[in-house]
Z-matrix of the N, CA and C atoms (Angstrom, degrees):
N
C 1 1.434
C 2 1.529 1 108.69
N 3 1.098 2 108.58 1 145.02
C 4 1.502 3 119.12 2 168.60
C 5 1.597 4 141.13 3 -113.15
N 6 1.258 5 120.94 4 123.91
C 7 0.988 6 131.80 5 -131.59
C 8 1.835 7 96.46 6 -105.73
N 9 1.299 8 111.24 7 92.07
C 10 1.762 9 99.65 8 -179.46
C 11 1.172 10 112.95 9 -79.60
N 12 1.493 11 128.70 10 118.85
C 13 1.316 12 158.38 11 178.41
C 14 1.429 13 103.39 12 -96.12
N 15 1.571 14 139.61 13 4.37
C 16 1.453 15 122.09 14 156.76
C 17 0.962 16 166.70 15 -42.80
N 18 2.065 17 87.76 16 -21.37
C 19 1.298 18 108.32 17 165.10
C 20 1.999 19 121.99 18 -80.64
N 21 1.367 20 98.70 19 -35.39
C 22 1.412 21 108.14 20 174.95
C 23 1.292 22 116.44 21 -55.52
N 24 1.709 23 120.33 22 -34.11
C 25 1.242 24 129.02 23 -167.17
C 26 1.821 25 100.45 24 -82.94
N 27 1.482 26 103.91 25 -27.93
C 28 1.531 27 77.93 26 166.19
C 29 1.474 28 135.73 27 -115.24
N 30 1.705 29 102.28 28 16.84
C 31 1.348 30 108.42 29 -176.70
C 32 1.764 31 89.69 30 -144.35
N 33 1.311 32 111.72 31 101.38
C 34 1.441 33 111.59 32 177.84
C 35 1.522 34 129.71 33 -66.38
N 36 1.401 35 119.31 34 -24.44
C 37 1.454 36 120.81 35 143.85
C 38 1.079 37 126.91 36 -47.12
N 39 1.491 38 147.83 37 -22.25
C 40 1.380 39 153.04 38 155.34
C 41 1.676 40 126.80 39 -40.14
N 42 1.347 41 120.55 40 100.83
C 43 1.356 42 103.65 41 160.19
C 44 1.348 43 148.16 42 -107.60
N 45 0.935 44 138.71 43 118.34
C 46 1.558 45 137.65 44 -164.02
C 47 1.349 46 117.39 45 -74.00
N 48 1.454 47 119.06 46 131.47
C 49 1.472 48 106.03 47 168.60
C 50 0.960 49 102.63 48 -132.78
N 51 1.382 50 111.38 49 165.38
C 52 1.869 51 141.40 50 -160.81
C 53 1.663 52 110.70 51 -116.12
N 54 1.259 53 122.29 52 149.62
C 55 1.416 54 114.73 53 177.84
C 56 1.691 55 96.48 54 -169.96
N 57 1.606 56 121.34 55 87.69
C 58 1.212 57 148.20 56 -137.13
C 59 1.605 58 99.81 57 -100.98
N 60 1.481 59 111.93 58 155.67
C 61 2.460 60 102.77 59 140.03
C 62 1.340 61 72.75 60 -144.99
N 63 1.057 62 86.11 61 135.81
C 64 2.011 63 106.53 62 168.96
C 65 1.576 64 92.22 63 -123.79
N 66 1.656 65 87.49 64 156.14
C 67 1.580 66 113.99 65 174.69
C 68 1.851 67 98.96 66 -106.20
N 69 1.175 68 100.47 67 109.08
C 70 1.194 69 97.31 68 155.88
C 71 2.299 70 126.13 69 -123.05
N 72 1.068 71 77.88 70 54.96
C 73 1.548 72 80.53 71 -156.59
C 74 1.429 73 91.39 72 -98.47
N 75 1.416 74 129.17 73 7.29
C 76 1.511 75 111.75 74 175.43
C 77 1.987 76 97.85 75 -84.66
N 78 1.111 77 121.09 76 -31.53
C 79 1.229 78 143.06 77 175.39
C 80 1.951 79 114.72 78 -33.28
N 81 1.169 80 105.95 79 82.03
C 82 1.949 81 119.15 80 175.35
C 83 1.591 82 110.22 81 -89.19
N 84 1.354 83 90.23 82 114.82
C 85 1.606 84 111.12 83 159.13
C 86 1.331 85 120.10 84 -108.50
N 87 1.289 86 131.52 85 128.70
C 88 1.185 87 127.09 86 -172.60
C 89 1.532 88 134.72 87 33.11
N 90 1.298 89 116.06 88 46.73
C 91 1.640 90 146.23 89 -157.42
C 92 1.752 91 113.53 90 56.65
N 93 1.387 92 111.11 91 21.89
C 94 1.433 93 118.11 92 -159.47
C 95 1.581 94 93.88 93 -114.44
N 96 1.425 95 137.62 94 157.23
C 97 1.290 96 152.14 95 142.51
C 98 1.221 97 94.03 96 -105.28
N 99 1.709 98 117.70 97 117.22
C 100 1.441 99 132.11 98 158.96
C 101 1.058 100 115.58 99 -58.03
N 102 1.631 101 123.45 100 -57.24
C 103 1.755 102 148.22 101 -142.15
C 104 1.212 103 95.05 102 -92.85
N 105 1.030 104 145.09 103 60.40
C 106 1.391 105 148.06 104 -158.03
C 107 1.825 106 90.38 105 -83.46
N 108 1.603 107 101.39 106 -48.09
C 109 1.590 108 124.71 107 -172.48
C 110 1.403 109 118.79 108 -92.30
N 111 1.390 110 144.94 109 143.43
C 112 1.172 111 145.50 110 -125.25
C 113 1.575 112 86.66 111 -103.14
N 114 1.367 113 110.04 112 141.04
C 115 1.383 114 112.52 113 -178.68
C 116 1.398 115 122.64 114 -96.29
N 117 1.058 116 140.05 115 114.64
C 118 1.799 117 127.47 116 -169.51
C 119 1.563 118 92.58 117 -84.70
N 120 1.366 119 95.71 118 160.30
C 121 1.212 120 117.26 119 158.34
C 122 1.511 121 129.64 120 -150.86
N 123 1.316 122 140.56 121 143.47
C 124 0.779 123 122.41 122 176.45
C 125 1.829 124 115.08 123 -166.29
N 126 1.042 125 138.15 124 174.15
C 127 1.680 126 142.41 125 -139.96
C 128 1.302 127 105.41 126 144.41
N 129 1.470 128 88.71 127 -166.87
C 130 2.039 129 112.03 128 -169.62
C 131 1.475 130 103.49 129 -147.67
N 132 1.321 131 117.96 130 133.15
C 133 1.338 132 118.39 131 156.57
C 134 1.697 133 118.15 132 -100.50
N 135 1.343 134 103.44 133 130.89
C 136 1.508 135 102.94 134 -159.54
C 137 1.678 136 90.82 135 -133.23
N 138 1.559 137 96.26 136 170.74
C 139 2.318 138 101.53 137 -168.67
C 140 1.627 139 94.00 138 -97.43
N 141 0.894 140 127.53 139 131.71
C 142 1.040 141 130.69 140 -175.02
C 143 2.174 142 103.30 141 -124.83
N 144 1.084 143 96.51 142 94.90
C 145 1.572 144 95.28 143 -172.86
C 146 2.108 145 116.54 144 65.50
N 147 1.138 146 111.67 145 -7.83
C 148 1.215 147 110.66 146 170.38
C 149 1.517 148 83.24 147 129.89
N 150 1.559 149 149.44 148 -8.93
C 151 1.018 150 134.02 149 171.41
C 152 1.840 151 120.86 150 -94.00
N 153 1.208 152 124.24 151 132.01
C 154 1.160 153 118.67 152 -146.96
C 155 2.045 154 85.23 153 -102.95
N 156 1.630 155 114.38 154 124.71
C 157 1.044 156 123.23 155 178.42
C 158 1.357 157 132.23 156 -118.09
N 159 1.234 158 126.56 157 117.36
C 160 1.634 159 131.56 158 -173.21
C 161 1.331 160 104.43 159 -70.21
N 162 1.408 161 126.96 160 124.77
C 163 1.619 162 140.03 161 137.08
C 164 1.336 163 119.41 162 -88.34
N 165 1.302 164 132.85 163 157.52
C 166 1.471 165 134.62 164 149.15
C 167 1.611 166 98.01 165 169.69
N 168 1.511 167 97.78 166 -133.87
C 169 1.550 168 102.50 167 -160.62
C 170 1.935 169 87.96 168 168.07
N 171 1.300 170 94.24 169 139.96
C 172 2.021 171 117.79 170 177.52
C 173 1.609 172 94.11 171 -109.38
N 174 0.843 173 98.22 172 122.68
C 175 1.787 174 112.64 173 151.56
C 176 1.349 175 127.29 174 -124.51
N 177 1.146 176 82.25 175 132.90
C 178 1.925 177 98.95 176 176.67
C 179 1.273 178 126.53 177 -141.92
N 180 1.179 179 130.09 178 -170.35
C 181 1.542 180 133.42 179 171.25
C 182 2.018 181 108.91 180 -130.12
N 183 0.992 182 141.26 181 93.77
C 184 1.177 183 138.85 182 -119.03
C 185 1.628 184 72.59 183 -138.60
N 186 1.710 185 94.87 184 129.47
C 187 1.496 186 122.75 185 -176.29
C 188 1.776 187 105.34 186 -106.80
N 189 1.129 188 94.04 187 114.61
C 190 1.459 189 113.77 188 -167.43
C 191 1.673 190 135.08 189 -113.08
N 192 1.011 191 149.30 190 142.48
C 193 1.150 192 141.34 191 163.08
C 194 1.624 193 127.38 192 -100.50
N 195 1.404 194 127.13 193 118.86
C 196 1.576 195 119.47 194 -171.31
C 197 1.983 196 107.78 195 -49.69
N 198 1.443 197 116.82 196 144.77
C 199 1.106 198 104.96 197 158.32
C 200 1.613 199 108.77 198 -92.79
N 201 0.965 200 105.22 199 21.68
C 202 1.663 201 96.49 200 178.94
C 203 1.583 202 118.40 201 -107.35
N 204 1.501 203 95.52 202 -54.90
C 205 1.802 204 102.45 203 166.42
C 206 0.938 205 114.14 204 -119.16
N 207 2.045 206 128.26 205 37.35
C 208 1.382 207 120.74 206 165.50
C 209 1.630 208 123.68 207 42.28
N 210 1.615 209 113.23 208 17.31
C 211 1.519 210 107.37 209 154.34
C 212 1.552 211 127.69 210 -86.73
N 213 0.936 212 132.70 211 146.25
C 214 1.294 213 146.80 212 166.23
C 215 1.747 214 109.64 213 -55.89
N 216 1.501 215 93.09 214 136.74
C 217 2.360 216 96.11 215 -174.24
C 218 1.617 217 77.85 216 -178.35
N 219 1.540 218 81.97 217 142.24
C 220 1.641 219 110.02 218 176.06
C 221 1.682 220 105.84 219 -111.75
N 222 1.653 221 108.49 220 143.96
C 223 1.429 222 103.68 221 -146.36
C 224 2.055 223 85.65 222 -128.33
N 225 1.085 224 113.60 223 106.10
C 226 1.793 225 100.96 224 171.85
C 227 1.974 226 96.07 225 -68.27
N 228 1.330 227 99.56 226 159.40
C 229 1.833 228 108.25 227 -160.38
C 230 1.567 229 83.72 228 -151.10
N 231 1.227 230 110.26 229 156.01
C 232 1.422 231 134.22 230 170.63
C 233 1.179 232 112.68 231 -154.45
N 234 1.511 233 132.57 232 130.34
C 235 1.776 234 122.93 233 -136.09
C 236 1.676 235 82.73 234 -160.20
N 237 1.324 236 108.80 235 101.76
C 238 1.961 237 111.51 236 179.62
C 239 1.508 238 76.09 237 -71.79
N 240 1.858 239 88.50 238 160.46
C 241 1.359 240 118.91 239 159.91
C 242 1.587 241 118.54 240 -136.84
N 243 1.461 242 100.55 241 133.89
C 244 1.829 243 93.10 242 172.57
C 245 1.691 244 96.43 243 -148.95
N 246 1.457 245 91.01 244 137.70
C 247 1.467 246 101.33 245 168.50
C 248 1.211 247 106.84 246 -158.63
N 249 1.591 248 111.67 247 156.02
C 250 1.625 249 132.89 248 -175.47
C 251 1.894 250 88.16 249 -91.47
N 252 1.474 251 98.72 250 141.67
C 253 1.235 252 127.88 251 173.57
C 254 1.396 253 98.41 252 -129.04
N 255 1.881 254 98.91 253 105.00
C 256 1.565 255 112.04 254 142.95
C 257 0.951 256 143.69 255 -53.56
N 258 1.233 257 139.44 256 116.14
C 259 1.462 258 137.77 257 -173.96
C 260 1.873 259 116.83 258 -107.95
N 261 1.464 260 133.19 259 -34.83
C 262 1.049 261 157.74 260 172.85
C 263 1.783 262 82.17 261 -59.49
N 264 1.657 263 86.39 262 120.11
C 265 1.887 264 99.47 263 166.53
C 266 1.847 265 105.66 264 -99.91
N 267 1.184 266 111.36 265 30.90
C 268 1.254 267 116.17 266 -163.46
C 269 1.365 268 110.43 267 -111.66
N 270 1.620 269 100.61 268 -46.41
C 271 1.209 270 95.58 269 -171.23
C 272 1.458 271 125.17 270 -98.63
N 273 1.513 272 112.26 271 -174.39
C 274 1.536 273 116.38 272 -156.40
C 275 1.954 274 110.74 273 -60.90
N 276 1.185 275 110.22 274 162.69
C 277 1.568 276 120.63 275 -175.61
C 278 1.774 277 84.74 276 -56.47
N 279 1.246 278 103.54 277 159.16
C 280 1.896 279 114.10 278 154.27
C 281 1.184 280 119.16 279 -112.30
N 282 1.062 281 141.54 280 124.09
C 283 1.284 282 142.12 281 -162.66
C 284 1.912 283 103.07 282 -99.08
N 285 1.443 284 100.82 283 8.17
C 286 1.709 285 100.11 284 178.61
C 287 1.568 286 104.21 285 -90.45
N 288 1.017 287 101.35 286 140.41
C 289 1.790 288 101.91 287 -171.56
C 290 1.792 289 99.62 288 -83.44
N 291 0.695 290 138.13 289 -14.52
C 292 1.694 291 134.05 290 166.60
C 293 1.565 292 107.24 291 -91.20
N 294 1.226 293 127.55 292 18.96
C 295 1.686 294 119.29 293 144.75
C 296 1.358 295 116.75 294 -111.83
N 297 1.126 296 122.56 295 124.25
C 298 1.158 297 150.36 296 148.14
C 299 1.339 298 118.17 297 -73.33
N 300 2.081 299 104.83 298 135.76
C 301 1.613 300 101.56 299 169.90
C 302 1.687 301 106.66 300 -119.63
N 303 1.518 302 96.21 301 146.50
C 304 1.300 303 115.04 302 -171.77
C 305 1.527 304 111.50 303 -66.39
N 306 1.231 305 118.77 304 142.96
C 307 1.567 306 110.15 305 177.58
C 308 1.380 307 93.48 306 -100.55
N 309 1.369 308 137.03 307 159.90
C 310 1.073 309 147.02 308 149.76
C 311 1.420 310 110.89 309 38.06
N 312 1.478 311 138.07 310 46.72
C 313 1.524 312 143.76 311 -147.67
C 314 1.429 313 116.08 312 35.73
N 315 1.441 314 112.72 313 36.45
C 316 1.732 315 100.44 314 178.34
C 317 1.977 316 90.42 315 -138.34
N 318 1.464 317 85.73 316 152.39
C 319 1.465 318 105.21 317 171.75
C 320 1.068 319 107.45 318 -109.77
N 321 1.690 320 117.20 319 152.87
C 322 1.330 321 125.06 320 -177.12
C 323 1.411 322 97.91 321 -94.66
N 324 1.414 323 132.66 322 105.69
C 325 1.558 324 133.10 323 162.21
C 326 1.149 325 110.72 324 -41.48
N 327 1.366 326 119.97 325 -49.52
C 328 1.626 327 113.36 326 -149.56
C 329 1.507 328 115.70 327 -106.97
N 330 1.804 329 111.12 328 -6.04
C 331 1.877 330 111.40 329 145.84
C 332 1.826 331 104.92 330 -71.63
N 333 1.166 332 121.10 331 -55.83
C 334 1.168 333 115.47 332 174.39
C 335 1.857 334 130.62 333 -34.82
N 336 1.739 335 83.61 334 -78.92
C 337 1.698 336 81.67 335 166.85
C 338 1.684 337 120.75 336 -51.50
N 339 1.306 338 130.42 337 -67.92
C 340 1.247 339 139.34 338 149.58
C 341 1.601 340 112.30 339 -10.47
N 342 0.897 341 136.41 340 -43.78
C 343 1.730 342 138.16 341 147.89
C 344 1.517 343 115.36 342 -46.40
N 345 1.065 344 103.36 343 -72.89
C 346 1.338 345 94.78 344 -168.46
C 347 1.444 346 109.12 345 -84.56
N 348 1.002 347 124.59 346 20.63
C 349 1.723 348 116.89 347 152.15
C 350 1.296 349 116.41 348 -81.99
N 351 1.527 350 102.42 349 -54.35
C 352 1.808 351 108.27 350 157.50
C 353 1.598 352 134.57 351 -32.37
N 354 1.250 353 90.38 352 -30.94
C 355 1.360 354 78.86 353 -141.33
C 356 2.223 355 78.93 354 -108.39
N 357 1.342 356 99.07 355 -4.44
C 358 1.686 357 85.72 356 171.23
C 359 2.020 358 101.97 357 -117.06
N 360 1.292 359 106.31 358 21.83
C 361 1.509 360 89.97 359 166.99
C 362 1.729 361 109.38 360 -87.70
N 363 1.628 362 103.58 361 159.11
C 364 1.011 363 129.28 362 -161.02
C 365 1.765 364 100.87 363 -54.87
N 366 1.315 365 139.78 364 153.03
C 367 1.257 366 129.00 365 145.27
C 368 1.716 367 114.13 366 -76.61
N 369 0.963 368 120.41 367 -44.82
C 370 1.728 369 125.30 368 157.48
C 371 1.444 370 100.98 369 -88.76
N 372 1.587 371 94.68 370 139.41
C 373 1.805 372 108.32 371 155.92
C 374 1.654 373 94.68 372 -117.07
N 375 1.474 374 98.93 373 134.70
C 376 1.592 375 106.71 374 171.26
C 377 1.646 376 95.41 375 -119.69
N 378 1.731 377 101.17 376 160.94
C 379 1.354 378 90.83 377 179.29
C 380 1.710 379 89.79 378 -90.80
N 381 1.219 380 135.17 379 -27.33
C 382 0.954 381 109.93 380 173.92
C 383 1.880 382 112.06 381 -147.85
N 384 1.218 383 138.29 382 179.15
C 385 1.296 384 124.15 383 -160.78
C 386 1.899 385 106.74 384 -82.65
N 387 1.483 386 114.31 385 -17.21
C 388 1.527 387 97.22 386 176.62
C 389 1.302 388 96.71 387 -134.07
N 390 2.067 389 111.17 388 61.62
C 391 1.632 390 112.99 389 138.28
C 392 0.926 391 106.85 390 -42.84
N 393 1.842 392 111.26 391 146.02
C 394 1.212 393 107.54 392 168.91
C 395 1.695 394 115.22 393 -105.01
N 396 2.029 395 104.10 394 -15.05
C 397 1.027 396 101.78 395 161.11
C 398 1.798 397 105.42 396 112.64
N 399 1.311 398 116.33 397 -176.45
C 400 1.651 399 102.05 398 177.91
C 401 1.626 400 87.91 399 -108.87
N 402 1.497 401 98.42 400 164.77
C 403 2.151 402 130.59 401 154.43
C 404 1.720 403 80.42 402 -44.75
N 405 1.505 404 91.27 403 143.90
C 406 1.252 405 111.94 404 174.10
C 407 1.869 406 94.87 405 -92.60
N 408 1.078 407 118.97 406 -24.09
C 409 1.565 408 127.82 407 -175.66
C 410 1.346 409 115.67 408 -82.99
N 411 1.403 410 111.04 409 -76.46
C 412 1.605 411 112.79 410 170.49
C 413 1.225 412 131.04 411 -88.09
N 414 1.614 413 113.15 412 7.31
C 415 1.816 414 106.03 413 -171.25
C 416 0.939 415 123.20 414 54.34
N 417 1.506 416 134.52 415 30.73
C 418 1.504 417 138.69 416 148.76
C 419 1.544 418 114.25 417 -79.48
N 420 1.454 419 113.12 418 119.46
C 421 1.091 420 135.13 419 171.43
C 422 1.400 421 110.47 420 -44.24
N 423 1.450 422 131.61 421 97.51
C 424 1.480 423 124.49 422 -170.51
C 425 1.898 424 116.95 423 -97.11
N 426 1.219 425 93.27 424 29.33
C 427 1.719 426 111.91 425 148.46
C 428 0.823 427 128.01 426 -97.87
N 429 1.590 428 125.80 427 0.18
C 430 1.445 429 115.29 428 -174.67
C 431 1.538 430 80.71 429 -116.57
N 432 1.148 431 132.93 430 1.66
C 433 1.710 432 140.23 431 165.50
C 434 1.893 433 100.92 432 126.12
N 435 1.531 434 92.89 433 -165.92
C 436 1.215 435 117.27 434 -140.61
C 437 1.666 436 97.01 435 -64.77
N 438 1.655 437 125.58 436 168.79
C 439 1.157 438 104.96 437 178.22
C 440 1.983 439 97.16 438 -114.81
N 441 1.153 440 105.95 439 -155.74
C 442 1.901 441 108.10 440 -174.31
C 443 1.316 442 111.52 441 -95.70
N 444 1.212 443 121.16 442 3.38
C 445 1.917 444 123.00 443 -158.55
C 446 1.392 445 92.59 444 -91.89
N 447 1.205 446 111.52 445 135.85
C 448 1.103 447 139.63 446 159.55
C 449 1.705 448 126.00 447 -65.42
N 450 1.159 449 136.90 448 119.11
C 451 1.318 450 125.86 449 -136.27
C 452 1.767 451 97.72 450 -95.46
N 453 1.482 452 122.00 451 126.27
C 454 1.306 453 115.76 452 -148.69
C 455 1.690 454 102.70 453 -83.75
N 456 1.157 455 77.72 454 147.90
C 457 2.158 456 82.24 455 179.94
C 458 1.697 457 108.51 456 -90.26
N 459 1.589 458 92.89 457 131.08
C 460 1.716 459 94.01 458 163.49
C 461 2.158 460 122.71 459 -36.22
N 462 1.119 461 104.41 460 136.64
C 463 1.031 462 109.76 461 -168.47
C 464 1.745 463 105.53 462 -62.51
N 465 2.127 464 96.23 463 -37.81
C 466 1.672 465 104.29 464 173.91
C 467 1.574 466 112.26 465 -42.79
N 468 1.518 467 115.06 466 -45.80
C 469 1.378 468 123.52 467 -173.92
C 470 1.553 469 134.39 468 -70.97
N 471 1.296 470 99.14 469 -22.10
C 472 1.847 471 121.60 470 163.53
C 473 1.564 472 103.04 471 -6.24
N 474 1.347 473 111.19 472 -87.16
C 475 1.064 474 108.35 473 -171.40
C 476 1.620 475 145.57 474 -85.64
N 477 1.735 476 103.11 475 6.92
C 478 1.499 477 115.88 476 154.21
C 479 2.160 478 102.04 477 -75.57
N 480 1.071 479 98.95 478 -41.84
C 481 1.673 480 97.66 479 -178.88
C 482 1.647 481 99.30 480 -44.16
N 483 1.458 482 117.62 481 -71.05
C 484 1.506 483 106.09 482 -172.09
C 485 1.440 484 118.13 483 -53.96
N 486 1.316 485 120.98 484 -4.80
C 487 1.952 486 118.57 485 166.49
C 488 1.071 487 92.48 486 -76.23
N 489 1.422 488 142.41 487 -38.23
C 490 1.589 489 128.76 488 -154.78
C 491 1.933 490 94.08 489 -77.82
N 492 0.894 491 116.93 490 -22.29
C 493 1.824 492 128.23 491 -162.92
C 494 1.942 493 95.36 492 -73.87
């Protein structure tokens, strides 16, 4: 979607605001689609000294899998956004990934928003901060408690174990 900023560009007291649902559910992280659920978004782009600046914030509820004990948990997320919108077709490329350039007084919402969802999802999803994760032996989930394995003895130790017998 595109966002016409023409009026801001010619009256710098002007602010625009946005109030979005994006689909981002084609979007795979780690064989997972989070965005299963439509993401809102919404803010204002306002002139800030002659530079035109994005506020807001994406919300969602993002369907997830633990990397620790591979269960399934749905996570509500709130993800600020700010970026400078170029407008000058003059000047040099930016190599900062939070500027954006305007085409023809319009911003692209949905490279923008679509950025910064990316680029603030988690590299781990936990379902919670003290998973403990599965048995490296039997794959019992050791949050729901302890598993049956017997904890293996150094091979050096073999034969002090049979004095303890």
């Amino acid at each position: 979607m595109l966002l016409d900023l023409s009026g801001i560009l010619r009256d710098p007291g002007v602010r625009e605001s946005f109030d979005l649902t994006l689909d981002f559910s084609d979007m795979v992280f780690g064989g997972i689609a989070p965005a299963q659920e439509p993401v809102k978004a919404s803010g204002e782009v306002r002139d800030s000294a002659g530079v035109l600046l994005l506020d807001g914030e994406l919300s969602t509820t993002l369907h997830c899998v633990c990397d620790r004990c591979a269960e399934p948990f749905l996570r509500e997320t709130v993800i600020p956004v700010h970026a400078v919108l170029e407008s000058d077709p003059d000047s040099a490329e930016s190599d900062d990934i939070w500027t954006f350039r305007l085409t023809e007084g319009k911003a692209d919402m949905d490279d923008i928003l679509r950025t910064a969802f990316v680029l603030n999802m988690d590299a781990k999803q936990l379902c919670r901060e003290d998973c403990k994760g599965l048995c490296c032996r039997c794959g019992a989930n050791l949050n729901r408690g302890p598993c049956e394995c017997k904890p293996e003895t150094d091979p050096r130790l073999a034969v002090l174990e049979k004095l303890l017998k």
